[in-house]
C-alpha positions in Angstrom: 92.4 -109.1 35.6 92.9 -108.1 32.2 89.7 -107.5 30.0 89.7 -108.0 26.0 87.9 -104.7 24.8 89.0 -105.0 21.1 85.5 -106.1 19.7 84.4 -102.3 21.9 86.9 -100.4 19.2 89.5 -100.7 22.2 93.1 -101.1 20.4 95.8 -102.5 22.5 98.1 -99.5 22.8 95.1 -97.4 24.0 94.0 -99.5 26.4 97.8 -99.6 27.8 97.8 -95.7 27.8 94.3 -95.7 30.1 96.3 -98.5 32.2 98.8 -96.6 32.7 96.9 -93.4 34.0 95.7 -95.8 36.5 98.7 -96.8 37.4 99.9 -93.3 38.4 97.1 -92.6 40.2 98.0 -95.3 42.4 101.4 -94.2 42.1 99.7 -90.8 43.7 98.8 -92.3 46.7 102.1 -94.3 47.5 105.3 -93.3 50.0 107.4 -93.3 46.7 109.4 -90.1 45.4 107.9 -88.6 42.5 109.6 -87.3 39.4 110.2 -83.5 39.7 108.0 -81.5 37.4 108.5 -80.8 34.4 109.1 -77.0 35.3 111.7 -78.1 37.9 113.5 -79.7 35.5 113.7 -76.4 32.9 114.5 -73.7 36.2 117.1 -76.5 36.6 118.9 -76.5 33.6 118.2 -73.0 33.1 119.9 -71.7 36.3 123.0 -74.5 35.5 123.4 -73.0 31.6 123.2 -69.5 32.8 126.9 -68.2 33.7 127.4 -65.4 36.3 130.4 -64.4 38.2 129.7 -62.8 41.9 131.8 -60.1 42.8 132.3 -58.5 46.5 133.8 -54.5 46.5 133.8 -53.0 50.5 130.6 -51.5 50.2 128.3 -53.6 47.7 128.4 -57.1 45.9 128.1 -57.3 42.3 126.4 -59.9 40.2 127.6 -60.1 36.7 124.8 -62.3 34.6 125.6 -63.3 31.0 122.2 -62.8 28.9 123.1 -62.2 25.4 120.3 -61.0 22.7 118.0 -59.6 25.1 116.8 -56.2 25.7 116.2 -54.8 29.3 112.4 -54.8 29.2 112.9 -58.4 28.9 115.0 -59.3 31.7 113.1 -59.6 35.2 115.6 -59.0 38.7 113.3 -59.5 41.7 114.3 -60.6 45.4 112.1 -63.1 46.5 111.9 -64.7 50.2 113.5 -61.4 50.9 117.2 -62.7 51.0 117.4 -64.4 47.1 118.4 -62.7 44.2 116.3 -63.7 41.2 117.2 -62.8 37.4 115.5 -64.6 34.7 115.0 -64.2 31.8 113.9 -65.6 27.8 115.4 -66.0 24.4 113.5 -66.8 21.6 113.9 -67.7 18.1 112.6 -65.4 15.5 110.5 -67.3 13.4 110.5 -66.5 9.5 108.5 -67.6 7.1 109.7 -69.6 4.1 113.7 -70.0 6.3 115.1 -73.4 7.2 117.8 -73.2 9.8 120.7 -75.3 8.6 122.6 -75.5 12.1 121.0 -73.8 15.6 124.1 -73.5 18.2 122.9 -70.6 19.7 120.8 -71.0 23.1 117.2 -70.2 23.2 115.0 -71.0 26.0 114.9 -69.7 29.7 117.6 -68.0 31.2 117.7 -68.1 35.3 119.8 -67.6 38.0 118.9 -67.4 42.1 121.8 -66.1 44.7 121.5 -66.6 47.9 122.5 -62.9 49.7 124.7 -62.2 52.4 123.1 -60.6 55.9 124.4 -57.6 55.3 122.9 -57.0 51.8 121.2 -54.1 51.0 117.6 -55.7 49.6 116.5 -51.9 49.6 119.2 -50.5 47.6 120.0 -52.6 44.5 120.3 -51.2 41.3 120.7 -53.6 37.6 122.4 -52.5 34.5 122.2 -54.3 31.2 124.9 -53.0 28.2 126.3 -55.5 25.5 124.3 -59.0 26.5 125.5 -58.5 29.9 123.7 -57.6 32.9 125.4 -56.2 36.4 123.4 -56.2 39.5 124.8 -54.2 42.3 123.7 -54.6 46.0 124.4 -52.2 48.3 126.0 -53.3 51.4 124.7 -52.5 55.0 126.8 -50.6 57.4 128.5 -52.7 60.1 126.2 -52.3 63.4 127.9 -49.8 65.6 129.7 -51.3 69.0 127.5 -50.8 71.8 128.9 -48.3 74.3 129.9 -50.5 77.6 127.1 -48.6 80.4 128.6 -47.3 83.5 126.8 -47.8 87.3 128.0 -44.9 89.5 128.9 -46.5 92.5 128.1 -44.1 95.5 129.6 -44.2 99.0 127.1 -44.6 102.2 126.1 -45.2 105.5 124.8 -48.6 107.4 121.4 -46.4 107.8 121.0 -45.7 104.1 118.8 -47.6 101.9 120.4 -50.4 100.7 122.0 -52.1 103.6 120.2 -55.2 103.7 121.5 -56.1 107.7 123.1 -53.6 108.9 126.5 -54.7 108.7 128.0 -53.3 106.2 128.3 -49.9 103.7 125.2 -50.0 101.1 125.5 -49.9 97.2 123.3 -47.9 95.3 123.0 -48.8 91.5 121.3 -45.7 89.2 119.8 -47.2 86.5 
């Protein structure tokens, strides 16, 4: 049921933008997938334009995290979930009055990138270093869990009469615990 609003002040395109707000909200309420957000989309394409190169040394992995032009205070490393690695992150442009940029190449925006650690990473021992444009996170690795010692039952020698001897019949075996 469409309804002709124009003689209300209503222009066409208007009323399509209004009909199409109720259209999402009914789009809400539906079994369909919805769009990822808008900010799943820019931690997407941040983490995929960010390079890094993962290293592994005996005692400690190293992640090497390109992030040229900025300064350590603005670079965040954090372990969230308590097993992923989290550097992020932002470039900006300098803005200048009275300059027009003839050619921007050079990335700006959000820089991200989320590692998945090992089981044996250190999350308590992890140390970042930024020098050049490039940072260098080290995580220390646990020690291997020592072997457990096989426990030995001293096996005693006795009589029919001792405790232990469940009919009578034969030699009883004590256990020490």
């Amino acid at each position: 049921m469409d309804i002709d609003l124009r003689g209300f002040g209503m222009d066409p395109a208007t009323m399509a933008a209004i009909a199409s707000m109720f259209d999402f909200a009914d789009d809400l309420d539906s079994d369909k997938p919805h769009p990822p957000s808008k900010a799943y989309v820019r931690d997407a394409k941040a983490m995929r334009n960010t390079p890094a190169d993962i290293i592994e040394y005996p005692n400690s992995y190293q992640f090497i995290v390109d992030m040229p032009g900025l300064k350590p205070d603005q670079i965040k490393v954090h372990v969230e979930d308590s097993n992923v690695l989290v550097v992020s992150g932002e470039r900006r442009r300098e803005k200048e009055e009275g300059v027009k940029y003839v050619r921007m190449e050079r990335r700006v925006g959000k820089l991200l990138k989320k590692f998945i650690l090992p089981e044996n990473a250190n999350v308590d021992a992890i140390s970042a270093v930024n020098q050049d444009g490039v940072l260098k996170v080290m995580v220390e690795k646990l020690p291997p869990p020592e072997p457990k010692k096989p426990k030995t039952i001293e096996v005693k020698v006795g009589s029919p009469s001792e405790e232990g001897a469940s009919d009578g019949k034969g030699a009883g075996v004590q256990v020490d615990k």
